[in-house]
Residue, then its C-alpha position, 0 to 999 in steps of 0.5 A: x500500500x506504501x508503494x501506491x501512495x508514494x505513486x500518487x503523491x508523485x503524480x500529483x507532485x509532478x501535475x502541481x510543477x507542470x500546471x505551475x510551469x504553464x504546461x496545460x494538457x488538453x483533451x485528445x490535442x495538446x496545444x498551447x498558446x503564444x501571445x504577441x504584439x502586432x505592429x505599432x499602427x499609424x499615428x492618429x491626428x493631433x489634438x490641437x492644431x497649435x500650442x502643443x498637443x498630442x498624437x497616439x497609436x495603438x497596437x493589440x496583442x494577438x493570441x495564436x494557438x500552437x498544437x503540440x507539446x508547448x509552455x504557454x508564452x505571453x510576450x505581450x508585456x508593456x502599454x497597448x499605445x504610445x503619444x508623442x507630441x505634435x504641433x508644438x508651434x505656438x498659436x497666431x494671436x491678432x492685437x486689438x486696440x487697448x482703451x483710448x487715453x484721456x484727452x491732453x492739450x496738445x498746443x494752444x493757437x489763440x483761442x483754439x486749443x488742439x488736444x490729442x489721444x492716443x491707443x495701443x495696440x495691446x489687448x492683446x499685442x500680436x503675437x506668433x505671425x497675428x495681424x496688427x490692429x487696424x485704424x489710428x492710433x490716436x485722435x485729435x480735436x480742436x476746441x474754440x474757446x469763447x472770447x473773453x468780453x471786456 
C-alpha cells in the first residue's frame, strides 16, 4: 500500500510543477498558446492644431494557438499605445486696440486749443505671425474757446 501512495503523491507532485510551469494538457490535442504584439499602427491626428498637443497609436496583442507539446508564452508585456507630441508651434494671436487715453492739450493757437489721444495696440499685442490692429492710433480735436468780453 506504501508503494501506491508514494505513486500518487508523485503524480500529483509532478501535475502541481507542470500546471505551475504553464504546461496545460488538453483533451485528445495538446496545444498551447503564444501571445504577441502586432505592429505599432499609424499615428492618429493631433489634438490641437497649435500650442502643443498630442498624437497616439495603438497596437493589440494577438493570441495564436500552437498544437503540440508547448509552455504557454505571453510576450505581450508593456502599454497597448504610445503619444508623442505634435504641433508644438505656438498659436497666431491678432492685437486689438487697448482703451483710448484721456484727452491732453496738445498746443494752444489763440483761442483754439488742439488736444490729442492716443491707443495701443495691446489687448492683446500680436503675437506668433497675428495681424496688427487696424485704424489710428490716436485722435485729435480742436476746441474754440469763447472770447473773453471786456
Amino acid at each position: 500500500m506504501g508503494f501506491k501512495l508514494a505513486i500518487v503523491l508523485g503524480l500529483a507532485a509532478f501535475v502541481a510543477v507542470i500546471s505551475a510551469s504553464g504546461y496545460h494538457p488538453r483533451p485528445k490535442h495538446h496545444s498551447y498558446t503564444v501571445k504577441n504584439w502586432s505592429a505599432w499602427g499609424a499615428y492618429g491626428a493631433c489634438s490641437v492644431t497649435c500650442g502643443g498637443g498630442e498624437q497616439r497609436r495603438h497596437r493589440t496583442c494577438k493570441t495564436t494557438t500552437i498544437y503540440g507539446y508547448g509552455k504557454d508564452q505571453n510576450n505581450c508585456v508593456g502599454p497597448t499605445y504610445s503619444r508623442r507630441r505634435c504641433n508644438t508651434q505656438c498659436c497666431p494671436v491678432d492685437g486689438a486696440w487697448g482703451n483710448w487715453s484721456h484727452w491732453a492739450k496738445k498746443s494752444s493757437y489763440g483761442y483754439s486749443k488742439v488736444q490729442i489721444r492716443t491707443r495701443q495696440c495691446n489687448n492683446p499685442a500680436p503675437s506668433c505671425g497675428g495681424k496688427t490692429c487696424v485704424g489710428a492710433s490716436s485722435q485729435t480735436r480742436k476746441i474754440h474757446v469763447h472770447r473773453p468780453h471786456y
